[in-house]
C-alpha positions as CSV (number, residue, x, y, z in Angstrom):
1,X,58.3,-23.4,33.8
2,X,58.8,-26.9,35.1
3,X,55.3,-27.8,34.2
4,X,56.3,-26.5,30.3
5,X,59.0,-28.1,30.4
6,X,57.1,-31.6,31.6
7,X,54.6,-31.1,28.8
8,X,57.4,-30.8,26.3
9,X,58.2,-33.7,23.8
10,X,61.2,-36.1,24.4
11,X,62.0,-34.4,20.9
12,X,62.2,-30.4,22.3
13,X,63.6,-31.7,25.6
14,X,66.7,-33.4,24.1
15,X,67.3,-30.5,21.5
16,X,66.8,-27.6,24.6
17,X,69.3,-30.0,26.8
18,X,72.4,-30.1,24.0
19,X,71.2,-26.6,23.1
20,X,72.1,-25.6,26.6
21,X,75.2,-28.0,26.8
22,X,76.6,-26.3,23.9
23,X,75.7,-22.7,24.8
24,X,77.6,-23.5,28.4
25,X,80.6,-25.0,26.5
26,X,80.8,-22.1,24.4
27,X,80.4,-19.6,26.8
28,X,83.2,-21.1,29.2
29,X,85.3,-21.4,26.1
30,X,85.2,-18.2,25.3
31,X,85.5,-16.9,29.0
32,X,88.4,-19.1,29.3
33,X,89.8,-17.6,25.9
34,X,89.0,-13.9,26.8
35,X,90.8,-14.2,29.9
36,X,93.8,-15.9,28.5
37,X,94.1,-13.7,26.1
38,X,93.8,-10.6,28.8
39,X,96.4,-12.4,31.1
40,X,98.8,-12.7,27.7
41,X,98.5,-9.2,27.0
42,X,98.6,-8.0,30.2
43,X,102.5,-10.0,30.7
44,X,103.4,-8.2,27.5
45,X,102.7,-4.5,28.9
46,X,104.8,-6.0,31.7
47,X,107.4,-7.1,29.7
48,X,107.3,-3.4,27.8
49,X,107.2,-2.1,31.0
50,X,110.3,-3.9,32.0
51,X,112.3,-2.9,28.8
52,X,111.0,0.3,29.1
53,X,112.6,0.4,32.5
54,X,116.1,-1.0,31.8
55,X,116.4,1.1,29.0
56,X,116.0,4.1,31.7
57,X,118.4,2.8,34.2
58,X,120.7,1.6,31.5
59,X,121.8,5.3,30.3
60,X,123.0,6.3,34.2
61,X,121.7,9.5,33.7
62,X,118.9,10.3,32.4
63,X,117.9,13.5,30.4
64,X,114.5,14.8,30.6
65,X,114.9,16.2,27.1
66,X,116.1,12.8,25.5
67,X,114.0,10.2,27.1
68,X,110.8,11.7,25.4
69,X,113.1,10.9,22.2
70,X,113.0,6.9,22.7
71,X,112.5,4.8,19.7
72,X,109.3,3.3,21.0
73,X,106.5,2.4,18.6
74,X,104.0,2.4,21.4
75,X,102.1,4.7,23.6
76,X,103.7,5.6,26.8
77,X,104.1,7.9,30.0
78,X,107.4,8.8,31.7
79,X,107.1,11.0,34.8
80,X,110.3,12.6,36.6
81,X,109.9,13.5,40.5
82,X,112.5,15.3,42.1
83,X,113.1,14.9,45.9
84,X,112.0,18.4,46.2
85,X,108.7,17.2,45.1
86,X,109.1,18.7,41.5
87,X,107.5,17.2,38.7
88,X,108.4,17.2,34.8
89,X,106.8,14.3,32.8
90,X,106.6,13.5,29.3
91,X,104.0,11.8,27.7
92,X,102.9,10.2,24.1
93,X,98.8,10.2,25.2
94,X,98.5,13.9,24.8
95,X,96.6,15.5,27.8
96,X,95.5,11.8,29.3
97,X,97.5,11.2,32.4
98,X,97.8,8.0,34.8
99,X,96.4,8.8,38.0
100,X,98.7,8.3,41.4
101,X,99.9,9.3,44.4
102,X,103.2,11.2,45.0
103,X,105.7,8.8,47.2
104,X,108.2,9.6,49.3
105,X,112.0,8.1,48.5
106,X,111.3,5.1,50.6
107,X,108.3,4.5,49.3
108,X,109.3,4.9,46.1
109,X,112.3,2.2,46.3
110,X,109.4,-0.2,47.8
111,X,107.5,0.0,44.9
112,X,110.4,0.0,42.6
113,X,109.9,-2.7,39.4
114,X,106.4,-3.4,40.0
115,X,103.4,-3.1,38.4
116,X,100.3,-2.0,39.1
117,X,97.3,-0.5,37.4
118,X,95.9,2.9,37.9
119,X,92.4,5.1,36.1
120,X,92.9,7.9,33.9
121,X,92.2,11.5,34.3
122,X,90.0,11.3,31.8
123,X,87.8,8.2,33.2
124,X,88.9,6.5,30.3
125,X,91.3,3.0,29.7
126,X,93.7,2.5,32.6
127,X,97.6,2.9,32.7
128,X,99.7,-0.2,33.3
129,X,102.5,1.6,35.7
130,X,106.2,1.0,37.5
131,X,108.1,2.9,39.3
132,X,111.7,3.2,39.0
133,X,114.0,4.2,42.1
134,X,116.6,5.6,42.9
135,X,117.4,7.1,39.8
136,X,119.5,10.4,38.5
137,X,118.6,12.6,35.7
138,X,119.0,15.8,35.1
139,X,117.3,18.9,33.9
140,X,117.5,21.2,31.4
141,X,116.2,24.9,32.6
142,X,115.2,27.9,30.4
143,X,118.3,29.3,30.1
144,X,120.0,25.8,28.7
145,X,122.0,25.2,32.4
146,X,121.6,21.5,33.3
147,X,121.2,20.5,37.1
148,X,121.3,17.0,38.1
149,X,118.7,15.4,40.5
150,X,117.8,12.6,42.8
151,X,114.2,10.8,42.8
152,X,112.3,8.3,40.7
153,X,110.4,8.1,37.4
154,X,107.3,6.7,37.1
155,X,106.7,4.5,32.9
156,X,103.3,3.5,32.2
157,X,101.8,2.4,29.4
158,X,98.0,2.8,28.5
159,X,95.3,-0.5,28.5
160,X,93.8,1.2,25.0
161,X,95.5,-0.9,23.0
162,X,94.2,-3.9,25.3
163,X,90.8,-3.0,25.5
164,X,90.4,-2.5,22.0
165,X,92.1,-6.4,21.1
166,X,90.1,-7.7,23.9
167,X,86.4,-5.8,22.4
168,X,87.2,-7.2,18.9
169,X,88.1,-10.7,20.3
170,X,84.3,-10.4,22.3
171,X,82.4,-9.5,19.3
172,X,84.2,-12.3,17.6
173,X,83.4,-14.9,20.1
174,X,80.1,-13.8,20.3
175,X,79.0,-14.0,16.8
176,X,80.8,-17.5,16.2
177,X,79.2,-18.6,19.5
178,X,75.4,-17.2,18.3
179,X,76.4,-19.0,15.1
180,X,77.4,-22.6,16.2
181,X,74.4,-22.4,18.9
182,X,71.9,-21.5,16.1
183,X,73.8,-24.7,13.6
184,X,74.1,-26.8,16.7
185,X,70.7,-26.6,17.7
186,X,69.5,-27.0,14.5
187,X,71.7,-30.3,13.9
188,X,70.7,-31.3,17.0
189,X,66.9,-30.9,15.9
190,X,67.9,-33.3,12.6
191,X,69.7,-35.8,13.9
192,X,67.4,-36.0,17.2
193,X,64.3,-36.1,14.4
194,X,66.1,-39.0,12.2
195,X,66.8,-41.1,15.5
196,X,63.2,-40.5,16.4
197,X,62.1,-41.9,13.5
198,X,61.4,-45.5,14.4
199,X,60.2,-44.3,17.0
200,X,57.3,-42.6,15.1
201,X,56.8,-45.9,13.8
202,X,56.2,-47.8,16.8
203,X,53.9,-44.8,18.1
204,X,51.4,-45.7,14.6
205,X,52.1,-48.9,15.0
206,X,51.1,-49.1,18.5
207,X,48.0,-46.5,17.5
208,X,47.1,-49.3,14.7
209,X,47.1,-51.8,17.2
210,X,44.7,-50.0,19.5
211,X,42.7,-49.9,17.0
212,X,42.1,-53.3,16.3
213,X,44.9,-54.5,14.3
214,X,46.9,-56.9,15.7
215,X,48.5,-58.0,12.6
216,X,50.6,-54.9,12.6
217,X,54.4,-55.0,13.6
218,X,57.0,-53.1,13.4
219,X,59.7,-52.4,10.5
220,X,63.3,-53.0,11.5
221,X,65.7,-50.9,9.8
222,X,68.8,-51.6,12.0
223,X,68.5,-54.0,14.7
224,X,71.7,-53.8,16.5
225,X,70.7,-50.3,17.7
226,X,68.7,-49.5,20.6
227,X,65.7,-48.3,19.2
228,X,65.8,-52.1,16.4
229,X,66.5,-54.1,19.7
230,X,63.5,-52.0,21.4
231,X,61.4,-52.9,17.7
232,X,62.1,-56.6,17.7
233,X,61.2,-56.8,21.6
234,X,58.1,-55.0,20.8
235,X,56.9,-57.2,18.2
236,X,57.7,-60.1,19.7
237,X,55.3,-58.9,22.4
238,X,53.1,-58.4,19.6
239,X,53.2,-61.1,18.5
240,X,52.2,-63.2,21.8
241,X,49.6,-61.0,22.3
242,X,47.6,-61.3,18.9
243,X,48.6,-64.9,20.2
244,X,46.8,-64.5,23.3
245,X,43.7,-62.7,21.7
246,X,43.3,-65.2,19.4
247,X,43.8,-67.9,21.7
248,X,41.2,-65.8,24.2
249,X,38.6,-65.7,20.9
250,X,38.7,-69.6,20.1
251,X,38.7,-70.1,24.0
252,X,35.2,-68.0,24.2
253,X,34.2,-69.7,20.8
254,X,34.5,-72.8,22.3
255,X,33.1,-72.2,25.7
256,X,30.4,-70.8,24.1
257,X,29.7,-73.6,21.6
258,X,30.2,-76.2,24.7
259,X,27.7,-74.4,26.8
260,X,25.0,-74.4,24.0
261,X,26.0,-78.1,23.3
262,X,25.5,-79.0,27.0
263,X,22.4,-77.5,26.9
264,X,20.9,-78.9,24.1
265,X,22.4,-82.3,25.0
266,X,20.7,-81.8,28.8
267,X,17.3,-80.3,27.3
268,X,16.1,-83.3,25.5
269,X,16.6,-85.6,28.5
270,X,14.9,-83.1,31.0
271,X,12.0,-82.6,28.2
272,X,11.5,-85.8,27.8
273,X,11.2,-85.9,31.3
274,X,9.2,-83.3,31.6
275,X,6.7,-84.4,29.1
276,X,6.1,-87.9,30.9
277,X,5.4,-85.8,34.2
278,X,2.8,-83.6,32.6
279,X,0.8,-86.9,31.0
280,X,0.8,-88.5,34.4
281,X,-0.1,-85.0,36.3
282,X,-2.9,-84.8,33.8
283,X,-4.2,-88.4,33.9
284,X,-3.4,-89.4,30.3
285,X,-1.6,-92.8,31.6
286,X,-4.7,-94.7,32.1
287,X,-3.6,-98.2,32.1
288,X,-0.7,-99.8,34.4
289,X,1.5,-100.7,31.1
290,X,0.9,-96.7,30.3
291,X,2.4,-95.4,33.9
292,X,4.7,-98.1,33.4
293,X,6.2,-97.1,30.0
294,X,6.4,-93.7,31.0
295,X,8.4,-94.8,34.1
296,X,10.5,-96.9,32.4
297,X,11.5,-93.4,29.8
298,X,11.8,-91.0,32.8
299,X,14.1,-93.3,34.2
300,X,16.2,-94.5,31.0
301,X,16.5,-90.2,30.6
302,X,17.3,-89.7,34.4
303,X,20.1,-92.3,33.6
304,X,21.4,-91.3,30.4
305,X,21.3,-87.2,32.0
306,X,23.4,-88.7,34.9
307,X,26.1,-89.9,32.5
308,X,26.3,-87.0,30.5
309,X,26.9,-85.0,34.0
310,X,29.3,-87.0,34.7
311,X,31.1,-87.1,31.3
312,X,31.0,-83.0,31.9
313,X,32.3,-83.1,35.9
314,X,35.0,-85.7,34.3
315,X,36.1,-83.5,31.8
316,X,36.0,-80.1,34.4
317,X,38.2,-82.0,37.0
318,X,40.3,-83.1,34.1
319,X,40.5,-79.0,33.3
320,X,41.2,-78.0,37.0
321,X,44.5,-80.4,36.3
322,X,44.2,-82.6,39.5
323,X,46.9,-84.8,40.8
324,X,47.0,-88.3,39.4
325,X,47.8,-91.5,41.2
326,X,50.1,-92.4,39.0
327,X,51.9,-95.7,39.6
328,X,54.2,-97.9,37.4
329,X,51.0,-99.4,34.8
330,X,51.7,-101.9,31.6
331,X,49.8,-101.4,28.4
332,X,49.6,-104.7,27.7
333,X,48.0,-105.9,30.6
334,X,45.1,-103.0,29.7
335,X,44.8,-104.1,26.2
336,X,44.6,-107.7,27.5
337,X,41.8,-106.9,30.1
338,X,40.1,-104.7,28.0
339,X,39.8,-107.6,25.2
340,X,38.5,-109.9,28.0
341,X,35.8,-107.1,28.7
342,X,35.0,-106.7,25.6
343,X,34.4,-110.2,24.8
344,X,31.6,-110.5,28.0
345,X,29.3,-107.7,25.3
346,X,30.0,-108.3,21.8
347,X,30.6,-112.5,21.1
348,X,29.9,-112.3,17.8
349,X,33.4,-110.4,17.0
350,X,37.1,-111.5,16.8
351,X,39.4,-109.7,19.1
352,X,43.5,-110.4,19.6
353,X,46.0,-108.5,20.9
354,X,49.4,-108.0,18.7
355,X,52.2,-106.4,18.6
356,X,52.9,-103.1,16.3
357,X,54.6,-105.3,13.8
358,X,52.1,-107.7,13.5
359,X,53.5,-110.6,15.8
360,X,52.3,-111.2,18.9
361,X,51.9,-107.9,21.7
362,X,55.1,-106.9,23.9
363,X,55.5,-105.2,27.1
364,X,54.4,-101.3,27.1
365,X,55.4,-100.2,30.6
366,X,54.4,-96.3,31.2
367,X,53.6,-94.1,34.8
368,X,50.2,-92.9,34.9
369,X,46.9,-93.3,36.3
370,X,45.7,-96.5,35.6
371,X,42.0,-96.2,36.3
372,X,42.2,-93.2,34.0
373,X,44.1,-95.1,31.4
374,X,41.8,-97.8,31.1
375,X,38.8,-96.1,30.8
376,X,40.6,-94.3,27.9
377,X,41.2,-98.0,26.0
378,X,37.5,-98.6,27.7
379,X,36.0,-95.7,26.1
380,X,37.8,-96.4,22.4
381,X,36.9,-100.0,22.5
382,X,33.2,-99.0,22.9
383,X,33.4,-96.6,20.1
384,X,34.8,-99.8,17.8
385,X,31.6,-101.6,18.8
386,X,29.4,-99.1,18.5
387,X,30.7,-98.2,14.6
388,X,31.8,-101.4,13.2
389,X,29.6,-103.4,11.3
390,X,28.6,-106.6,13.9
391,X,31.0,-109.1,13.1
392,X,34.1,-107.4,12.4
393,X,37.2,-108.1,14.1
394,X,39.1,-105.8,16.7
395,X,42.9,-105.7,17.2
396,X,44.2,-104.2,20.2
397,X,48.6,-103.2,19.2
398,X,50.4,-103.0,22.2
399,X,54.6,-102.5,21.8
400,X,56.6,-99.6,22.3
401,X,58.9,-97.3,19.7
402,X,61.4,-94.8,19.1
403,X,61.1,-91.5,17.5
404,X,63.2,-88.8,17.1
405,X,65.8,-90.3,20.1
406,X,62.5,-90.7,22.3
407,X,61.2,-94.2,23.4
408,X,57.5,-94.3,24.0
409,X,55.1,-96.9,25.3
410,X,52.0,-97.4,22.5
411,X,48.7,-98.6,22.8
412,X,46.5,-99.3,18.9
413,X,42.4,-100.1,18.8
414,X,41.6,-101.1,15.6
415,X,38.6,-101.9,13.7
416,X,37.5,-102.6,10.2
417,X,34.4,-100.1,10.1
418,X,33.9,-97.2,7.7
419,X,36.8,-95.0,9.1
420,X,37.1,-91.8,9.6
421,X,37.1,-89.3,6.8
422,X,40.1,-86.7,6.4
423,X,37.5,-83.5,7.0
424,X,36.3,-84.8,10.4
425,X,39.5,-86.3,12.2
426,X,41.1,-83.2,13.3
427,X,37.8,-82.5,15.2
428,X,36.8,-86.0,16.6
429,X,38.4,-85.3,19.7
430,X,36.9,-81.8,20.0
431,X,33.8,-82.0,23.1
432,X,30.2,-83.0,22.3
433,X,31.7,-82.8,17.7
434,X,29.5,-85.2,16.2
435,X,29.4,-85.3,12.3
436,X,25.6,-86.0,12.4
437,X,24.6,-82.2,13.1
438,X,20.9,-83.3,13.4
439,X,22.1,-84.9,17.1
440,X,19.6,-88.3,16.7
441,X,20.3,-89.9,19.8
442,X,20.0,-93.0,17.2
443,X,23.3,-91.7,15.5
444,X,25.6,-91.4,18.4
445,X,26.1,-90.6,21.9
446,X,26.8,-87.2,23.0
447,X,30.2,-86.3,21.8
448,X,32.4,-86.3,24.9
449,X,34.0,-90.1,24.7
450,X,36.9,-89.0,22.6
451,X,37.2,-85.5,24.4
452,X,37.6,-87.3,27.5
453,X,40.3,-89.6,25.7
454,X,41.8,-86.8,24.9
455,X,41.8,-85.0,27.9
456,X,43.0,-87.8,30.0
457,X,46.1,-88.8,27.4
458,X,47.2,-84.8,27.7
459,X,47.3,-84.6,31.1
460,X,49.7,-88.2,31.0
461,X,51.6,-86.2,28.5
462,X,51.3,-88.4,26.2
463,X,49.2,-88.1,22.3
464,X,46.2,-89.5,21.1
465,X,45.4,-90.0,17.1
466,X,43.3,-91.1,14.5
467,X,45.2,-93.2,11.5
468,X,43.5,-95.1,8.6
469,X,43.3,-98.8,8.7
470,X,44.7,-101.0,5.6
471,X,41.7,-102.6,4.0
472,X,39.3,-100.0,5.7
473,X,38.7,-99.0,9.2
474,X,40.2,-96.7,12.0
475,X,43.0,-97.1,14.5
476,X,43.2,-94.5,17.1
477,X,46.7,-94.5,18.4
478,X,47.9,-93.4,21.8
479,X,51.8,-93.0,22.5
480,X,52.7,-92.5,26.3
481,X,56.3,-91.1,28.1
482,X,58.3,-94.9,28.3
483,X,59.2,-95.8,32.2
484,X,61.1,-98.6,32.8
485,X,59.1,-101.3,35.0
486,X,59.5,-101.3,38.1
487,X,59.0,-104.7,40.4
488,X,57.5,-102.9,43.1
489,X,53.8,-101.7,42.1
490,X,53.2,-103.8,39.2
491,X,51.6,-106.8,38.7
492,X,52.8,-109.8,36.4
493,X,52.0,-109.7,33.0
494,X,50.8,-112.4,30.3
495,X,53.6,-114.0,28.8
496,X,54.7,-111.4,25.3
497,X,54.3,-114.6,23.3
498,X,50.6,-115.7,24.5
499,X,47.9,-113.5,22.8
500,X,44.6,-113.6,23.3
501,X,42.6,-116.2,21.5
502,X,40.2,-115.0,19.2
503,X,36.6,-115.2,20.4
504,X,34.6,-117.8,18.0
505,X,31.9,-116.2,16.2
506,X,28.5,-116.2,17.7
507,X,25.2,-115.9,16.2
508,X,23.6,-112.5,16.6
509,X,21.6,-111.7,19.4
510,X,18.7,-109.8,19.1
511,X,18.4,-106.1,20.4
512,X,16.4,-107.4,23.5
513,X,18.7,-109.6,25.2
514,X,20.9,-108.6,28.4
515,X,24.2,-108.9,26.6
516,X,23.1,-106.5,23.3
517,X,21.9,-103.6,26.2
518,X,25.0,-104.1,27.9
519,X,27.2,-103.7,24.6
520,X,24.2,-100.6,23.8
521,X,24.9,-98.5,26.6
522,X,28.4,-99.4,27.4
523,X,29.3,-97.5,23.4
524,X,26.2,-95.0,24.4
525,X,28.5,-93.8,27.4
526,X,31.6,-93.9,25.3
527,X,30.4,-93.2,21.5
528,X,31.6,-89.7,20.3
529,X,30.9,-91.0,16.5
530,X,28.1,-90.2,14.6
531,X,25.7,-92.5,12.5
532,X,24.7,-96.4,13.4
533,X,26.7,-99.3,12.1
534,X,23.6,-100.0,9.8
535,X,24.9,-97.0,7.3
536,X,28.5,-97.0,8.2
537,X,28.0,-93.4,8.3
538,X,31.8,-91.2,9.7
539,X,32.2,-90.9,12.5
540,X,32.5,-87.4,15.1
């Protein structure tokens, strides 16, 4: 039974539960009403009774041949016991007769005026009896003389009557109380059904989901009830978990597409490598100059595999979210030492540092890392280099602004190349994106320059984006939390006013000289763009 009743439905269990609440409530109404209803009766035989009994003591005297004669509409017994122990009775039943025992006078006066029920001598409905003591009556004999005597009479009155009310008034509340059980139950069945109905809903919706289809919610007919509070609560949770599986299928997208990237970035290093080793192993370096070509790749591979690795360990212990040393840092003071840098690799350009306006470059004080920050502006810088046209001029914006009640510390590079198209910057920031698919090492470095920007400008909580110069060109714009400067922990800066001069234009140097490899590799370490100044191709 209990484990039928565990298997049963929420549905059954709630119906059998007010099923059996209403059968209880009936049956102890109609208990309670049967035996109210017996009690009532039962105090009006008594009150019969009573009448009855005053009526007999009311006349003095009474005559066995008159009392029989009583205007009573009801069935009764009247018995007449002489001290002598005779008995002459009169009686409405016929031959049915209360049943009990003779008394003596002083038992009799005991028991006089109360009531008390006795069987039948038929075995059939009970007498509701009194006695009635002393009392005189007298007696008429056979031959008409009257004698008076001394003794009690006994009045009862039959529980027929009673029984019969009290069988009708059960067969009554039993077939109302079959009949509202059977309506009960099956209104409780209706409404239990209708309530359960979004319910039934959630259970496909929640099948659906299983499924596969996380795009399925939940219909919301009332939502201040329980079950539309339960609804919206369910698909909100829906909704953060096709959130989460989404999020969980671009993550494994991504890893997946980084892996293969890594790899194919790493394999042509190592096969160059590995190509160079066989030829020596083999002894197809004959000459001196041969071995020492073949050095001089393995080597320029070794190096350029180191810096990848450590692009990738950058970016991990970037991911892994590892405390900064973050200190009170100025933008300016970057932008000015980056200029200065920059000017040491690529003499043939103009480079100045302004303000956002224009005029010349205010104070940007910011808390961060500054090591991290400045090989953000580094890595930036060597991506203006590397795909600008030689000769064009690089402005470095430094100032801070406000924006929707927030004060932030900026920091612009900007060049007058080919830009960046509108299909490709939402993904220039994205790890090893290049636009040149073909991955010429002559069209760009690896792809991880601008991640790493991006990386590092996240975990200062700050934003890094691409915007489209005036005239031609890109800016890429980074907007840091704005920290009051502190005296303690920075360093002075160059006067607002004082920008740095221009650098006068050089003539070219040619792709051999120390300060043309120093400008190649520094954007080769940095460059996350895709084709060679030559074309002016977009960048990635």
């Amino acid at each position: 039974m209990i484990t039928l009743w565990k298997n049963a439905s929420l549905r059954s269990q709630l119906v059998a539960i007010i099923s059996a609440l209403l059968t209880l409530s009936l049956l102890a109404l109609g208990a309670t009403t049967f035996l109210l209803l017996h009690t009532f009766l039962e105090d009006q035989m008594d009150s019969q009774l009573t009448t009855f009994q005053r009526s007999i003591v009311g006349i003095g005297t009474v005559d066995t041949q008159s009392t029989g004669q009583s205007p009573f509409g009801f069935d009764y017994y009247v018995g007449f016991h002489y001290l002598d122990g005779a008995l002459a009775d009169q009686n409405r039943q016929g031959n049915d007769k209360p049943v009990y025992a003779l008394h003596s006078m002083p038992q009799a006066m005991a028991l006089n005026g109360k009531k008390f029920t006795v069987p039948s001598t038929d075995g059939g409905a009970p007498w509701r009896i009194t006695v009635i003591a002393p009392q005189n009556f007298q007696i008429t004999d056979s031959l008409g003389a009257k004698r008076l005597y001394t003794g009690y009479v006994v009045v009862g009155l039959p529980y027929e009557d009673l029984n019969n009310t009290m069988e009708r008034l059960a067969i009554v509340i039993t077939g109302v109380a079959i009949l509202a059980i059977t309506l009960g139950t099956m209104i409780a069945y209706w409404t239990v059904s209708r309530s359960f109905r979004p319910l039934s809903r959630v259970e496909k919706t929640a099948a659906a989901i299983a499924a596969g289809d996380l795009s399925r919610r939940v219909d919301i007919e009332n939502p201040s009830t329980e079950v539309g509070r339960l609804s919206g609560s369910l698909n909100t949770m829906l909704a953060h978990i096709e959130h989460a599986f989404a999020a969980r299928t671009a993550s494994e997208t991504r890893m997946r597409r980084f892996v293969a990237d890594a790899s194919h970035e790493l394999r042509t290093p190592l096969v160059t490598i590995r190509g160079f080793s066989e030829l020596y192993r083999h002894g197809a370096l004959q000459t001196p100059d041969d071995v020492g070509t073949a050095m001089g790749r393995i080597e320029s591979e070794a190096k350029r595999m180191g810096e990848l690795v450590e692009d990738l360990l950058m970016l991990a212990r970037i991911d892994e979210q590892r405390p900064l040393l973050l200190k009170p840092v100025d933008l300016l003071i970057i932008g000015h030492d980056a200029v200065l840098d920059a000017r040491a690799s690529a003499r043939d350009r103009v480079f100045s540092v302004v303000g956002l306006d224009g005029g010349a470059g205010m104070p940007a004080p910011t808390v961060g890392d500054e090591a991290k920050l400045r090989q953000v502006v580094a890595n930036l810088m060597g991506n203006a280099l590397r795909y600008t046209p030689a000769g064009s001029p690089v402005e470095i914006m430094v100032g801070t602004r406000r924006s929707d009640g927030r004060k932030t510390s900026v920091i612009k590079i900007r060049d007058h190349g080919p830009g960046v198209s509108a299909e490709e910057a939402p993904r220039i920031f994205e790890r090893f994106y290049r636009a040149d698919s073909s991955r010429d090492r002559n069209t760009g470095g690896s792809g991880l320059g601008l991640a790493i920007v991006a990386a590092i400008v996240a975990s200062h909580h700050g934003t890094v984006r691409v915007e489209q110069t005036p005239g031609g060109g890109a800016t890429m714009a980074i907007e840091l939390p704005f920290e009051e400067p502190d005296d303690a922990g920075t360093r002075d800066a160059p006067p607002a006013d004082r920008a740095v001069p221009p650098v006068p234009l050089q003539a070219p140097r040619g792709p051999g000289t120390t300060e043309a490899r120093s400008a190649e590799q520094t954007a080769d370490r940095t460059g996350s763009r895709g084709n060679p100044p030559s074309t002016g191709g977009p960048r990635d």
